[in-house]
C-alpha positions as CSV (number, residue, x, y, z in Angstrom):
1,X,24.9,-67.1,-27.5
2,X,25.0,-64.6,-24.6
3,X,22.9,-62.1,-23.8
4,X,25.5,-59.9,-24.3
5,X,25.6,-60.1,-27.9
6,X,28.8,-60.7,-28.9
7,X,30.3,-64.1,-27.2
8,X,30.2,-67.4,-28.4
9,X,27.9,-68.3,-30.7
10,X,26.8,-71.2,-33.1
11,X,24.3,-69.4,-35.5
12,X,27.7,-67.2,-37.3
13,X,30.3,-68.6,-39.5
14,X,32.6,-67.0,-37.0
15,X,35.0,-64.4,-37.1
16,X,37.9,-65.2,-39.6
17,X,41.0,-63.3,-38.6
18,X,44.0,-63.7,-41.0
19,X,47.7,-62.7,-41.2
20,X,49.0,-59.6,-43.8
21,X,52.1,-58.0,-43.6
22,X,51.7,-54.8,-42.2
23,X,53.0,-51.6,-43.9
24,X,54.9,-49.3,-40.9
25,X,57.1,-46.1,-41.5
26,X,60.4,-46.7,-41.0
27,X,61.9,-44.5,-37.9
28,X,65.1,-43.5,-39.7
29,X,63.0,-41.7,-42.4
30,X,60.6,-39.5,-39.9
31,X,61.0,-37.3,-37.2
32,X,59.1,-39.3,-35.0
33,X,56.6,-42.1,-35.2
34,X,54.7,-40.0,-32.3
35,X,54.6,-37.1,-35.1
36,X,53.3,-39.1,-38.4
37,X,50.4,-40.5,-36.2
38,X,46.9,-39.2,-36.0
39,X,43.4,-39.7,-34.3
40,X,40.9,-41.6,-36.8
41,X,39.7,-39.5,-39.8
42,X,36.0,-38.6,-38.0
43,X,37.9,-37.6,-34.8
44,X,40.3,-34.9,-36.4
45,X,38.6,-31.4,-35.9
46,X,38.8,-29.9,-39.2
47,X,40.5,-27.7,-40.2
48,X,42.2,-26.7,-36.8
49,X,43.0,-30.3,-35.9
50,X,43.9,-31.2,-39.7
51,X,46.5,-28.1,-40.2
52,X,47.7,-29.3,-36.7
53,X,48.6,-32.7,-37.9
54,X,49.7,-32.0,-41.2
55,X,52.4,-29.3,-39.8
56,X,53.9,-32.2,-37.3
57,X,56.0,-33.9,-39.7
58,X,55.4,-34.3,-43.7
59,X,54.7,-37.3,-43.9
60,X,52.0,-37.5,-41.0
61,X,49.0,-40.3,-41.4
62,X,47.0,-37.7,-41.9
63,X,47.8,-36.6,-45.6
64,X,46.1,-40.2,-46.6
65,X,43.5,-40.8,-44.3
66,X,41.9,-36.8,-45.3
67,X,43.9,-35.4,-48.5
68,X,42.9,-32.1,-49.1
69,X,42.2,-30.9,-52.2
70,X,39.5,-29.0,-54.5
71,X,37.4,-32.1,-55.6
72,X,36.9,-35.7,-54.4
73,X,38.4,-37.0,-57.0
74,X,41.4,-34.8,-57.0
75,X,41.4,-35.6,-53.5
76,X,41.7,-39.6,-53.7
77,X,44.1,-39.1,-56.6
78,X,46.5,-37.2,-54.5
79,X,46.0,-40.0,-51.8
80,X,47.0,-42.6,-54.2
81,X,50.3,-40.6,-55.5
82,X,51.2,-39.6,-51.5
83,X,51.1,-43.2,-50.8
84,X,52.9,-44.6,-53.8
85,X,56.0,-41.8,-53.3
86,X,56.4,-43.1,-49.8
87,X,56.8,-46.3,-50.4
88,X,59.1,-45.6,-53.2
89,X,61.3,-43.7,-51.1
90,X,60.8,-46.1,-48.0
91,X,58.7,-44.2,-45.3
92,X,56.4,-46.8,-45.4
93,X,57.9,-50.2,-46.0
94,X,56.4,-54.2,-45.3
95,X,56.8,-55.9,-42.6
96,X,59.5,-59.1,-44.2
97,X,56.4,-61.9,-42.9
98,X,53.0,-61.8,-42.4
99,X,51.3,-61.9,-39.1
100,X,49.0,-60.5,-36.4
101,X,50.2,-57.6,-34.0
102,X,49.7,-56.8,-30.5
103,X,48.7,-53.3,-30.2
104,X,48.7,-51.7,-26.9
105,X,47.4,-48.3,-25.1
106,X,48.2,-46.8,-22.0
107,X,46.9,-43.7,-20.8
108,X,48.3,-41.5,-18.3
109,X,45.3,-42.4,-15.9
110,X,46.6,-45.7,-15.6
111,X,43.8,-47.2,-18.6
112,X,45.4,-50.1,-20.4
113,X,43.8,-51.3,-23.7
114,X,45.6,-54.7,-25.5
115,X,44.4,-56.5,-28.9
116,X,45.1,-58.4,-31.8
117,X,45.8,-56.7,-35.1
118,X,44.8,-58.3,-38.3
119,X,42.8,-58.5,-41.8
120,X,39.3,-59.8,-41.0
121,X,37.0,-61.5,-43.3
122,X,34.2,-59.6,-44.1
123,X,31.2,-61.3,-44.7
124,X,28.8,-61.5,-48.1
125,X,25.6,-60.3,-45.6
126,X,24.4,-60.1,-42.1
127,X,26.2,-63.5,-40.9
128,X,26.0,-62.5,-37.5
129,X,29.9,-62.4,-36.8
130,X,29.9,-58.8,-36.6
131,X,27.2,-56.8,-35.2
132,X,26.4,-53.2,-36.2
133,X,25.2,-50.8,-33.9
134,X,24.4,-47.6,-35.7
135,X,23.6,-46.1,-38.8
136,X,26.1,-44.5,-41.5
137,X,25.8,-41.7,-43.9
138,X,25.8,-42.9,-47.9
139,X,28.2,-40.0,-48.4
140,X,30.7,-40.5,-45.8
141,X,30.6,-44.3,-46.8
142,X,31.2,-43.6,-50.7
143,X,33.9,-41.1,-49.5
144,X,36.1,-43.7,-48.0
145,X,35.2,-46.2,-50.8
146,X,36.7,-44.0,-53.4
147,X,39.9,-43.4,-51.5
148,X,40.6,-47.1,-50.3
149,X,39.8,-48.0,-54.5
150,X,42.3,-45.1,-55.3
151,X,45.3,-46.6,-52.9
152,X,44.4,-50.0,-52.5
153,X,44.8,-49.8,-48.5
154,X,43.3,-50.1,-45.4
155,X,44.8,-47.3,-43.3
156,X,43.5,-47.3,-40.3
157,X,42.0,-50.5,-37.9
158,X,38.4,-50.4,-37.0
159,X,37.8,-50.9,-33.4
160,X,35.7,-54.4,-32.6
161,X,35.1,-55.7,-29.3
162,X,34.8,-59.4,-28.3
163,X,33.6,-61.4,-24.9
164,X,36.7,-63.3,-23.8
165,X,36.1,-66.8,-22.0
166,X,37.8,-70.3,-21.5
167,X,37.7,-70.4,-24.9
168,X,40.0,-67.8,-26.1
169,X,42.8,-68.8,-23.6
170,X,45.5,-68.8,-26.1
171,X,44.5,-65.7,-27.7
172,X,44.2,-64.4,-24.2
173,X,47.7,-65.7,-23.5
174,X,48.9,-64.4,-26.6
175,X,47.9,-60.8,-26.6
176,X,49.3,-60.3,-22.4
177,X,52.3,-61.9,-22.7
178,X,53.7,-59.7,-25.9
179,X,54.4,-57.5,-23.2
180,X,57.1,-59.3,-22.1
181,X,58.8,-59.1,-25.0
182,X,60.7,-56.3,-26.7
183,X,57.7,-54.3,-29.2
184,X,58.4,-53.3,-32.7
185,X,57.6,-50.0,-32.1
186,X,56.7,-47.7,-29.4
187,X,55.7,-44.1,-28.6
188,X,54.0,-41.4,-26.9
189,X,51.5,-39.1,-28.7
190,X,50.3,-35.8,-27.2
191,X,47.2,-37.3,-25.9
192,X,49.8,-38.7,-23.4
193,X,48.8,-42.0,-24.5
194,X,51.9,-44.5,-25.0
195,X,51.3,-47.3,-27.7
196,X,53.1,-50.5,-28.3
197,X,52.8,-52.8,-31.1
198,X,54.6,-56.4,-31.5
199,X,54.3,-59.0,-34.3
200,X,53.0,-62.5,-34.2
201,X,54.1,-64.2,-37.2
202,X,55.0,-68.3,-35.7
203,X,52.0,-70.3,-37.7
204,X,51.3,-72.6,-35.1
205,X,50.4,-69.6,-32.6
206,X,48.5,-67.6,-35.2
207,X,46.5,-70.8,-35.8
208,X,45.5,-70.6,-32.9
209,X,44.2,-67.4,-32.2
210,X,42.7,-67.8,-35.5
211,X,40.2,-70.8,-34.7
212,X,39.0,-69.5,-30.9
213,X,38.3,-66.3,-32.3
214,X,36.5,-68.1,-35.5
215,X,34.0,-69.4,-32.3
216,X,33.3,-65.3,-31.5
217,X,31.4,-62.9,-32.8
218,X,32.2,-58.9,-32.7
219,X,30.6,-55.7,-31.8
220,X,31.7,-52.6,-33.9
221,X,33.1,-50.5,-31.1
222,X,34.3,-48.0,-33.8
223,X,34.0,-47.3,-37.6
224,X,30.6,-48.2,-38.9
225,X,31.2,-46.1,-42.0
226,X,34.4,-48.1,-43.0
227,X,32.9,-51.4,-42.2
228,X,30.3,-50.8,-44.7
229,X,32.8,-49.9,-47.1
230,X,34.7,-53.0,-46.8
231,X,31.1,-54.6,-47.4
232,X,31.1,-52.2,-50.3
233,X,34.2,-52.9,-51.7
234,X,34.2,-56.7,-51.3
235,X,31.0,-56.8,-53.4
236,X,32.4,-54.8,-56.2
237,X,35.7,-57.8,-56.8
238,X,35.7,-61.4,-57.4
239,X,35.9,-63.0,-54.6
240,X,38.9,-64.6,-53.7
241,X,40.4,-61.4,-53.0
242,X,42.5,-59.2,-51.0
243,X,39.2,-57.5,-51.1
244,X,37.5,-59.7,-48.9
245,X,39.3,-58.5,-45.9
246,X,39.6,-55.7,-44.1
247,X,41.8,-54.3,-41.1
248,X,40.6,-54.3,-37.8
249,X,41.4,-54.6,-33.6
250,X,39.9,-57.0,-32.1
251,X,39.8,-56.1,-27.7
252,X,38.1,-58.7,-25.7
253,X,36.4,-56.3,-23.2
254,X,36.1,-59.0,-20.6
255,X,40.1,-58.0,-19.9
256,X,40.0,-54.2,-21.2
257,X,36.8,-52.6,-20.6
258,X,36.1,-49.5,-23.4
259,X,35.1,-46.2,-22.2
260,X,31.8,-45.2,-23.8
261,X,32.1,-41.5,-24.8
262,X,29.4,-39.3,-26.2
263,X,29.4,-37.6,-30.0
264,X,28.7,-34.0,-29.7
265,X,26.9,-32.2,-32.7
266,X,27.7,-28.7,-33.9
267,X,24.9,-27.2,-36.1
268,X,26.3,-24.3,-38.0
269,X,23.4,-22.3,-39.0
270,X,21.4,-22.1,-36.1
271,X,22.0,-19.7,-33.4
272,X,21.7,-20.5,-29.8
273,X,19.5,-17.7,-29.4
274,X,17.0,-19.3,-32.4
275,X,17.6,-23.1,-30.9
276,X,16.2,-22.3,-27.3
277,X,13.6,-19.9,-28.4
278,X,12.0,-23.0,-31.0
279,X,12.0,-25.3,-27.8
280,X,9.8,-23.0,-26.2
281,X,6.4,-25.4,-25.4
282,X,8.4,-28.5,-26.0
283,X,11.3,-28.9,-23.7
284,X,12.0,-27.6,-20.2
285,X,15.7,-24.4,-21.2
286,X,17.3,-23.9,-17.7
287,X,20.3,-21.4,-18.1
288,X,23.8,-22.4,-17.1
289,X,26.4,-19.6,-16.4
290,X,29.1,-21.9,-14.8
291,X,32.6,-23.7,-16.5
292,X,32.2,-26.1,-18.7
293,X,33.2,-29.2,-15.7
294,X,29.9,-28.2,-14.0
295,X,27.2,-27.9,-16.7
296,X,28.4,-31.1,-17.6
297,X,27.3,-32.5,-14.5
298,X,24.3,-30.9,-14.9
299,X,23.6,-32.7,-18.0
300,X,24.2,-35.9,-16.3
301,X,21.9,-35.7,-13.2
302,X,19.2,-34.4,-16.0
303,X,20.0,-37.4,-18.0
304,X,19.7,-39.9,-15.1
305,X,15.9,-39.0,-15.4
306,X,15.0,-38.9,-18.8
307,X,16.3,-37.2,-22.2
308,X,18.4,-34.3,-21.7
309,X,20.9,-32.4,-23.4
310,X,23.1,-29.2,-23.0
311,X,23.3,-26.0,-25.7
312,X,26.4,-23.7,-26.1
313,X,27.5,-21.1,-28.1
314,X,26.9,-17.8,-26.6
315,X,29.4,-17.6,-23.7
316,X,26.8,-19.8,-21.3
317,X,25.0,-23.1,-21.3
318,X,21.6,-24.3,-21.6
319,X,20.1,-27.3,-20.1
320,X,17.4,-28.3,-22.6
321,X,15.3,-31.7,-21.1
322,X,12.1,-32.9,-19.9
323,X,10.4,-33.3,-23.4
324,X,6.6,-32.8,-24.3
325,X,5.3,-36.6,-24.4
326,X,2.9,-35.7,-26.6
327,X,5.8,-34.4,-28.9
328,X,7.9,-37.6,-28.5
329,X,4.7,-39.5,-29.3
330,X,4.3,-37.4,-32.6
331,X,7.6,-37.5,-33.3
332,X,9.4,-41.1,-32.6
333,X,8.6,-44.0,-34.2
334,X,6.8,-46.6,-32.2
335,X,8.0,-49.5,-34.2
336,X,11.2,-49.9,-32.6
337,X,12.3,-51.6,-28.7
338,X,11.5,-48.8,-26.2
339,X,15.1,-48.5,-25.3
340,X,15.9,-47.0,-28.5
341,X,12.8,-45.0,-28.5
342,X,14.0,-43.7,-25.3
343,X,17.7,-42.8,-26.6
344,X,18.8,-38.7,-26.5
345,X,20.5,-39.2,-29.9
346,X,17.2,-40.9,-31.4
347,X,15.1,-38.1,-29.9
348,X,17.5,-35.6,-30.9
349,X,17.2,-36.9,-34.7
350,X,13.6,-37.4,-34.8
351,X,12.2,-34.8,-32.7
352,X,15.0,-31.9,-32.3
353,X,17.2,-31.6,-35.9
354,X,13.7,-33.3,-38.0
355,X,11.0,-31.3,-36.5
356,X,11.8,-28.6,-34.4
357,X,14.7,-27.1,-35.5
358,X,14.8,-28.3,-39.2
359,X,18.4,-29.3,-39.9
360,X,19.2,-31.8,-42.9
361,X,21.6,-34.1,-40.7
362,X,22.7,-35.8,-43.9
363,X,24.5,-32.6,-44.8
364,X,28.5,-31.7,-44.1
365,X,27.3,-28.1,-44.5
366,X,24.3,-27.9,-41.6
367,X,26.0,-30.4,-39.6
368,X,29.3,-31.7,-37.4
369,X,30.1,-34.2,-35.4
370,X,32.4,-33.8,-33.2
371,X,34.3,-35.9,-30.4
372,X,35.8,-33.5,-28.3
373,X,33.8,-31.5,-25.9
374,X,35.6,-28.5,-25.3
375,X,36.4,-28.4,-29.1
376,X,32.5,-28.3,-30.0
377,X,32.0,-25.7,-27.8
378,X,34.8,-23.1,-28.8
379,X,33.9,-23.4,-32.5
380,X,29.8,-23.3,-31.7
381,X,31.4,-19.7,-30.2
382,X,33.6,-18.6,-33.1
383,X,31.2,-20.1,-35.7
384,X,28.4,-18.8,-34.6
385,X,26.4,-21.8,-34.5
386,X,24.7,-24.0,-31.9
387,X,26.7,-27.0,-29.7
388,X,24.5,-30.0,-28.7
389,X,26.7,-31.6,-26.2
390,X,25.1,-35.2,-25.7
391,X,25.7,-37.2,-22.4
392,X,27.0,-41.0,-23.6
393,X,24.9,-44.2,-23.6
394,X,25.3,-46.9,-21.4
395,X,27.5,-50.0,-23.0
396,X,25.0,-52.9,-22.1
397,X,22.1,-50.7,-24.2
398,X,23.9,-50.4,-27.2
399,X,24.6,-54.5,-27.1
400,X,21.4,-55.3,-26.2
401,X,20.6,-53.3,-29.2
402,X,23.1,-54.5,-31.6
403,X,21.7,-58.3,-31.0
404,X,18.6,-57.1,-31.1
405,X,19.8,-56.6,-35.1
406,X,18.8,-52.9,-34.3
407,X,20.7,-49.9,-35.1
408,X,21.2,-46.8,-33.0
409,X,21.4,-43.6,-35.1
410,X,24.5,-42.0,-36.5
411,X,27.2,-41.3,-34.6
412,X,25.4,-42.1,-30.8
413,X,28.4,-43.5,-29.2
414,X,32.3,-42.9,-28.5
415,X,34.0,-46.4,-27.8
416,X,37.6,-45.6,-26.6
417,X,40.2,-45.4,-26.5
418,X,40.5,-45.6,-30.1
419,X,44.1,-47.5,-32.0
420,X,45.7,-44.6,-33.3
421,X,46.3,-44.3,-37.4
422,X,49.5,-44.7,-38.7
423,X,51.0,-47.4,-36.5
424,X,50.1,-50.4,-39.1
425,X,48.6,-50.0,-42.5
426,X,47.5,-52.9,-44.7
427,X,48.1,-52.5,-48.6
428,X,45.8,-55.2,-50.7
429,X,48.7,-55.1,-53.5
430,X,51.3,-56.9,-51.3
């Protein structure tokens, strides 16, 4: 095995990617398949971003993936009956044969992103085939449990990554070449990004790709929360089942490099005012009063030099780094690899939300997270409450870490660009 973490390896079963036939809308029966799509369920910015998507076309992704309604269960019930009346009146309908799919992104900056499609086995334990890299929230995790129970589908593909070598050739060969042939499906969203997706159903060449990438293990690029509950869900039915699989994209960043993006936090009941005046004695406050583009940069010459991290909320910025050692010391655990002591989200969790500013991070209600950065900001203004804009990890610390078989805390990285939801679905009835 590499140092890399997730290459070939001998001490993993392997990863064991399998066929399904995928559930797509069908183009005569929606305005657009650009309109029915949607970011993953923790990138939508609720309730702007949700009201957004659900007013693009009725039958938008979006209505499954975050139902809205008074109660959880009322909430996964409605799920289960929006998903049952489209396939009765054929918005969604199965793909005729099972098979992988070639899903592509292109961004308008010239980015291009290609992988495989399929259901992947998930394993009883910690088999090593796919490595974890940070830590989930029980709640979120028994959220999506109750509403993939309730429809009986996987809706949207986690992101996994892979290191590509001479020994995933035909995969390799596979997943470029589909480009040369006419796609299923293809569209633009208003990202900009333009997404193609193609079948492969011919056995003999999705035997292939099966047994190279059965040599491979996988990093979880993105969605932690739903790859425990796949873990949760195959442990609750007999196995053999539909149950022992779940949907994800496999990208073998050898080819297709991610961009690692930070997670911003939005604390709702503290005011900036009350955050920068409880740092007082334990970090270095600078004020900002510049755009957005240039505290930014900011952050990241502060960051290049230690922890560092950047408040908003009351029209200006504030730089917030050089921490107290003697506060870090107090504060972080010692019993983990220095280079996740050394992480801004670890400090921030440890040091900043446990002991200086008191804020329950397990709680919906005291805390967001939120991808976009702009987006964190204007609602830390109209809320009232406190952005902590976080400048992203490096890639090659968070695999050290994962094969290290240690986690990063909650919602420390932004691997992108994310598959969009709605493009394939996988229902564990068919």
């Amino acid at each position: 095995m590499d140092t890399a973490g997730h290459s070939e390896a001998t001490a993993h079963r392997g990863l064991e990617l399998t066929p399904f036939r995928g559930l797509r809308y069908d183009p005569d029966r929606v305005g657009s398949l650009a309109a029915v799509t949607s970011p993953p369920y923790d990138v939508v910015v609720r309730p702007d971003g949700l009201l957004h998507l659900e007013s693009a076309d009725p039958h938008n992704i979006v209505r499954l993936i975050l139902p809205q309604a008074a109660t959880a269960e009322a909430r996964t019930e409605q799920a289960a009956r929006t998903l049952r009346r489209w396939l009765a009146d054929g918005v969604l309908a199965p793909d005729p044969d099972p098979g992988l799919y070639v899903y592509e992104q292109l961004a308008d900056d010239g980015l291009l992103q290609r992988g495989v499609i399929g259901a992947l086995r998930v394993p009883d334990g910690a088999d090593g085939s796919v490595l974890p890299h940070e830590d989930v929230m029980p709640h979120v995790v028994a959220e999506r449990a109750a509403l993939m129970r309730a429809t009986s589908a996987n809706f949207e593909p986690l992101l996994l990554t892979y290191r590509g070598d001479a020994t995933t050739a035909a995969t390799s060969e596979v997943v470029e070449g589909a480009a040369e042939r006419p796609p299923l499906l293809a569209t633009t969203t208003e990202d900009g990004y333009r997404h193609r997706l193609w079948a492969v159903t011919d056995p003999a060449t999705v035997a292939r790709v099966r047994a190279e990438l059965g040599r491979h293990q996988a990093l979880i690029a993105d969605g932690h929360h739903r790859w425990a509950t796949y873990g949760r869900l195959r442990k609750e039915h007999p196995s053999p089942s539909p149950w022992d699989y779940g949907l994800v994209l496999l990208v073998d960043t050898v080819r297709h490099p991610l961009r690692v993006r930070a997670i911003h936090r939005l604390l709702h009941d503290v005011p900036v005012a009350d955050a920068v005046a409880a740092l007082k004695g334990s970090f270095h406050v600078r004020r900002l009063d510049v755009e957005l583009a240039e505290a930014l940069d900011a952050l990241a010459e502060a960051a290049a030099g230690g922890n560092a991290f950047l408040l908003a909320g009351d029209g200006a910025f504030h730089l917030v780094d050089r921490p107290d050692p003697d506060l870090l010391a107090r504060t972080v655990p010692a019993d983990r690899p220095e280079a996740w002591r050394t992480l801004d989200a670890t400090v921030l969790h440890t040091t900043l939300l446990a002991h200086v500013w008191n804020v329950p991070e397990d709680s919906a209600a005291h805390i967001s997270y939120i991808h976009d950065t702009a987006a964190t900001v204007e609602k830390a203004e109209r809320d009232g409450g406190t952005a902590v804009l976080m400048h992203p990890v490096r890639e090659e610390v968070v695999r050290d870490l994962a094969q290290q078989g240690v986690t990063m805390p909650r919602k420390s990285t932004s691997f992108g660009p994310k598959p969009a939801s709605g493009l394939v679905l996988r229902s564990l009835e068919l």
